[in-house]
DOBA-99968 format. One record per residue (C-alpha): x, y, z; residue in one letter. Coordinates in pm, whole numbers, padded with zeros to 5 digits, always signed. Layout:
<pts>
XYZA...
</pts>
This chain:
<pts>
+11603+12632+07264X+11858+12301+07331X+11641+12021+07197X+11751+11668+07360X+11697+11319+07233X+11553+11092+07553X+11310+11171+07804X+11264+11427+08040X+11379+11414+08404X+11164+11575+08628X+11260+11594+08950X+11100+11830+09106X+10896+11789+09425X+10599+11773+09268X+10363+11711+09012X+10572+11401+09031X+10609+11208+08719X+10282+11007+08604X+10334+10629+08559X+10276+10443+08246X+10030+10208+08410X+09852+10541+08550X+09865+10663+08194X+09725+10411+08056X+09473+10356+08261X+09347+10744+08222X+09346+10641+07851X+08945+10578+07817X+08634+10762+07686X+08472+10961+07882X+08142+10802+08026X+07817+10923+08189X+07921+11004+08499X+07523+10934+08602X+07554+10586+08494X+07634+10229+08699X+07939+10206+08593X+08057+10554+08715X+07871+10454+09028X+08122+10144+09066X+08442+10380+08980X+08340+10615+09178X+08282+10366+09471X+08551+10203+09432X+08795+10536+09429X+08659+10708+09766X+08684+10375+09928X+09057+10319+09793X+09147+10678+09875X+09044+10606+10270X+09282+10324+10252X+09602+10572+10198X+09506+10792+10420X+09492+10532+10686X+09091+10590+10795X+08749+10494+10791X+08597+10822+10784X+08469+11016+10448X+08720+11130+10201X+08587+11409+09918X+08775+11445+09643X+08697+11742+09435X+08775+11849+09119X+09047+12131+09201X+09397+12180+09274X+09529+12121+09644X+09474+12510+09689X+09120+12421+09676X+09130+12150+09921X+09308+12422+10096X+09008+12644+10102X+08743+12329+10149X+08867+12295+10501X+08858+12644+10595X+08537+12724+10484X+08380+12398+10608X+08475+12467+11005X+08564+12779+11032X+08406+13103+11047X+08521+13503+11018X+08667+13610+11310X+08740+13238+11481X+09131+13222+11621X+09345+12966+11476X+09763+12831+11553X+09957+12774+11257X+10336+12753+11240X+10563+12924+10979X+10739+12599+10837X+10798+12767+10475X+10628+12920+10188X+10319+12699+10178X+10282+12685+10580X+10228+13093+10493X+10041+13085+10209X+09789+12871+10370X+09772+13134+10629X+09727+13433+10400X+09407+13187+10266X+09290+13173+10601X+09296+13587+10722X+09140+13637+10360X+08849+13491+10506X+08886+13687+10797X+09012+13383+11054X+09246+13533+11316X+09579+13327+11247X+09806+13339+11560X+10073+13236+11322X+10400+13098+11560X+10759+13220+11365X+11001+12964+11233X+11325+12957+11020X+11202+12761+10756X+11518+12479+10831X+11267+12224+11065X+10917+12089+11092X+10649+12161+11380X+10800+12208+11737X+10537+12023+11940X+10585+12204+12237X+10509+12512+12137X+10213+12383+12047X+10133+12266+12378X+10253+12611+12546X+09975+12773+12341X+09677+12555+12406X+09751+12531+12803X+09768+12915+12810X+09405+12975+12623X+09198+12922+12917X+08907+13024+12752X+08971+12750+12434X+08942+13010+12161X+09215+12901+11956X+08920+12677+11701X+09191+12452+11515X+09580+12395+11516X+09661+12425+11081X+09993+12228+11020X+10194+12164+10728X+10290+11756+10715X+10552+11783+10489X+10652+12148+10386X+10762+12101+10025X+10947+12462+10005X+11199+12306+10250X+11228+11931+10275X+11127+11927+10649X+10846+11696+10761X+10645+11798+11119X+10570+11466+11305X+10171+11504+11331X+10182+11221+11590X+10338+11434+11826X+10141+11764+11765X+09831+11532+11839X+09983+11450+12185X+10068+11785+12252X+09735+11920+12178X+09558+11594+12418X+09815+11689+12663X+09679+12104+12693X+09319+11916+12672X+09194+12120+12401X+08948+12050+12226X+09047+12259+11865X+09032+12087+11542X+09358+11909+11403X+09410+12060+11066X+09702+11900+10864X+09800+11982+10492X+09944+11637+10363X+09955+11794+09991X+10303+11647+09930X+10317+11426+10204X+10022+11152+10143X+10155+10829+09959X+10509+10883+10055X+10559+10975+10412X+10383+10816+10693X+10035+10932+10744X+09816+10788+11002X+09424+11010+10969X+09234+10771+11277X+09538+10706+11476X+09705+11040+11497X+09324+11159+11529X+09348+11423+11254X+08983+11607+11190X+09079+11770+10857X+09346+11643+10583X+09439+11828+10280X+09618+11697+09977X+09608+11662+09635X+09626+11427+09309X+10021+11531+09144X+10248+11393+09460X+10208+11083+09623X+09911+10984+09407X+10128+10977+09113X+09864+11140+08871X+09863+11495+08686X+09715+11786+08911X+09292+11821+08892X+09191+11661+09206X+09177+11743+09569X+09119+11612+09873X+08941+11633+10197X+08980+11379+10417X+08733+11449+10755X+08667+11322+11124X+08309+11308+11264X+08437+11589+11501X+08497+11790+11193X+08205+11691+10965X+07959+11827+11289X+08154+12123+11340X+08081+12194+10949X+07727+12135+11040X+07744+12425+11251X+07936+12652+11090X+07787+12925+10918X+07988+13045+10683X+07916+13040+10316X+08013+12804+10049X+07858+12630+09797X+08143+12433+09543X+08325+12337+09878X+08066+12219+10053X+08104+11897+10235X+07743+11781+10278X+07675+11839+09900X+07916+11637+09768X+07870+11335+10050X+07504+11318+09971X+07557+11209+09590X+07879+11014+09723X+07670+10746+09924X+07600+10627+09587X+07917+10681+09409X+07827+11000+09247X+07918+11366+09268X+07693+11662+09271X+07820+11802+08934X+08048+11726+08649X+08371+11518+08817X+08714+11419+08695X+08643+11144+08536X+08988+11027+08357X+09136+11116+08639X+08935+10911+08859X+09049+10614+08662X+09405+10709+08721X+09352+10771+09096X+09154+10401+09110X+09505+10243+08915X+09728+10477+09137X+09563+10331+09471X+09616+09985+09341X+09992+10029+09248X+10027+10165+09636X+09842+09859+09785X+10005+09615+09556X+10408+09767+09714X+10260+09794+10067X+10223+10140+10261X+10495+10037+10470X+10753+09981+10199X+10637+10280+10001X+10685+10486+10306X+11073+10271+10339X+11163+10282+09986X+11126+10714+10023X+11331+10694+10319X+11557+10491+10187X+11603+10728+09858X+11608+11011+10047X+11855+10932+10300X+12083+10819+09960X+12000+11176+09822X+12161+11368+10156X+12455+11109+10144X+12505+11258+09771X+12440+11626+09935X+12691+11559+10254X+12948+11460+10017X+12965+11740+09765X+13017+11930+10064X+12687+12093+10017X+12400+12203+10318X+12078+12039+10330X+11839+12323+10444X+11631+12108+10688X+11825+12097+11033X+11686+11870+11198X+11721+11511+11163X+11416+11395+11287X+11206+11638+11022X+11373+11510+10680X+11156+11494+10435X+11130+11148+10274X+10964+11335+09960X+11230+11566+09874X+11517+11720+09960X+11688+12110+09970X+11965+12198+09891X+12142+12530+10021X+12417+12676+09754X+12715+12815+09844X+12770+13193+09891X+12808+13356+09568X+12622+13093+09365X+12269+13136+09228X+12036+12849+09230X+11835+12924+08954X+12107+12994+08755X+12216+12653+08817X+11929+12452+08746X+11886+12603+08429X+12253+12505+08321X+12139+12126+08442X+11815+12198+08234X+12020+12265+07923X+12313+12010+07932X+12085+11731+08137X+11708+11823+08018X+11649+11736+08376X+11384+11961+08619X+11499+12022+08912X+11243+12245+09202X+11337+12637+09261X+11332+12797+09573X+11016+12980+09662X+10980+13339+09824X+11230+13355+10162X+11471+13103+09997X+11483+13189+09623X+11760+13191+09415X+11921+13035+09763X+11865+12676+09704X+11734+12383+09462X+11470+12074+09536X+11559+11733+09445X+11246+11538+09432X+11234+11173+09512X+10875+11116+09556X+10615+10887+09354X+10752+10604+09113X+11070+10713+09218X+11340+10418+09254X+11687+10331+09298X+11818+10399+08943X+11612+10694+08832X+11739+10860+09152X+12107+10767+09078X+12012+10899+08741X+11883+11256+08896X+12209+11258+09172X+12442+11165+08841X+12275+11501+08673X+12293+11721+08965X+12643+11634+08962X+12710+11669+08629X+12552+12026+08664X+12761+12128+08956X+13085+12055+08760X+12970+12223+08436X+12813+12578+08662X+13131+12539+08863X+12993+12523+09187X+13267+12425+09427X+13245+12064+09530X+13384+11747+09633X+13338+11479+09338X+13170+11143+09407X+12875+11226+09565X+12710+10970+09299X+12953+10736+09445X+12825+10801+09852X+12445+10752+09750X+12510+10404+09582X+12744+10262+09879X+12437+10345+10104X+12141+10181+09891X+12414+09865+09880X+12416+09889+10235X+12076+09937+10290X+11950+09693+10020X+11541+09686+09937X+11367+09370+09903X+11547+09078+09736X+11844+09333+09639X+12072+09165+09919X+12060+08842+09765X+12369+08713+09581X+12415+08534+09272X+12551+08206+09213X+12890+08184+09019X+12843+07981+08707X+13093+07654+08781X+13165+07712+09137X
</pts>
């Protein structure tokens, strides 16, 4: 085993790396979570956490990984045997459907080629032709971290208002809230997934539900079982800032430091500063002479992005030379594109110089697992974040005696 002096670079797509302040502010004893002063954390976090997703309606946070969240919504509003439309975006776009026919939902589950987001209009073509409004709830991927392709929820929501169907608006934003765009009321989502280890910045242990009143009645009705997921139980005790059994406490205090550091930079310029890092990322890709897998323009992902190797070269076998010379992470492929590509992550704390950092690695890596490429990729990403400065980075100083 290669032991390296320094820290580790993880840059993966997620769990993203955890902050010191988020660290440190996890760093407390454990207190009574039946006490006033849990009350007030726990207050103050479910309020906070409506605030990033961009709503006024309830937000549940359980103590479970975004697979649980996952299952939350489904059992919550949907019943055996209801019909759903989901879209094959990439490995977690299908793994959310096998959840869903384990369960025994009917998943009319629209093909993709894993290299784009969410084609609205097939959406639309689907709704308009069931007459008889079967179809319960569209289930979308936001930002499908197996690819790098985002599906612009916006537009899904128009296509469903267009069709005028009434099913539930079901969107995983596991790797997607915090650093892409995410609007709950305005895009008029009933059910949002996500989790604690991506945008949030913290380590994995809690998940979230965030839920319209159109979805909190149709839970009302719904028959089928649950009793750990169950909405109403855990927004009784959450009126009051509690939670029906034992919660995450120490995480809790990292999620109420987390939602600070987000609201101190500004949604917007969170959601900018991804963009920004992401568009430097494919300007290091498009110069080694490399593929990004997403296609389409309009779906790249501001959280990560993929990278396709060339024919002949193994993926994995390359990140594991970067892992030994660099001690840097970088994300596998999953199922349909394993051992076919790698995932830079640029999501979370991530800034300017621990991304040129990651891009100087990657390149380092190609050169060492001789990958054919064009040098200077390094180079292309910095010329755009000069060009596309961030806050007070286009300012100039003043030359001493001039």
């Amino acid at each position: 085993m290669t032991r390296h002096q320094g820290r580790h670079f993880l840059n993966i797509p997620g769990p993203s790396p955890v902050p010191e302040r988020v660290l440190r502010a996890m760093d407390m004893p454990v207190i009574d979570h039946r006490s006033a002063e849990f009350a007030e954390l726990g207050k103050t976090v479910l309020e906070g956490s409506k605030t990033i997703f961009k709503t006024v309606s309830d937000v549940i946070i359980f103590p479970s990984s975004g697979t649980g969240a996952w299952e939350a919504a489904i059992v919550n509003t949907l019943s055996s045997g209801d019909k759903v439309l989901m879209v094959e975006t990439g490995h977690f776009a299908t793994l959310w459907r096998q959840m869903a026919a384990r369960w025994g939902i009917e998943v009319d589950f629209i093909p993709g080629d894993w290299r784009r987001g969410v084609d609205p209009a097939f959406i639309e073509e689907k709704l308009s032709a069931d007459k008889a409004h079967e179809i319960k709830a569209v289930m979308v991927v936001h930002n499908e971290t197996s690819t790098g392709a985002t599906s612009r929820i916006g537009e899904v929501r128009a296509a469903i208002d267009r069709a005028k169907h009434p099913a539930l608006l079901m969107v995983d934003t596991i790797s997607g809230l915090g650093s892409a765009d995410f609007r709950f009321d305005e895009w008029k989502v009933d059910v949002a997934v996500s989790c604690s280890q991506k945008g949030f910045m913290l380590p994995p242990g809690l998940g979230f539900n965030a839920i319209s009143p159109k979805a909190r009645a149709a839970a009302k009705a719904n028959k089928m079982p649950r009793s750990y997921w169950d909405w109403e139980e855990m927004l009784k005790p959450n009126a009051s800032g509690f939670f029906p059994y034992t919660p995450a406490t120490n995480l809790l205090y990292g999620l109420r430091e987390a939602v600070a550091m987000l609201l101190e930079e500004g949604l917007d310029q969170v959601f900018a500063r991804h963009q920004r890092l992401a568009a430097a990322t494919r300007a290091a890709v498009d110069h080694w002479g490399l593929e990004v897998l997403c296609q389409e323009p309009k779906d790249f992902s501001p959280v990560l992005t993929a990278v396709l190797m060339p024919p002949g070269y193994d993926a994995d076998q390359f990140r594991k030379v970067v892992l030994d010379n660099y001690n840097m992470s970088l994300g596998s492929g999953l199922s349909k594109v394993a051992g076919k590509v790698f995932r830079i992550g640029h999501l979370g704390e991530c800034n300017e110089l621990s991304l040129m950092a990651a891009l100087t690695g990657v390149e380092m890596g190609l050169r060492v697992a001789g990958v054919p490429h064009r040098s200077g990729g390094v180079d292309a990403a910095m010329k755009l974040l000069e060009e596309r400065p961030q806050g007070n980075a286009g300012s100039h100083l003043k030359v001493v005696g001039t």
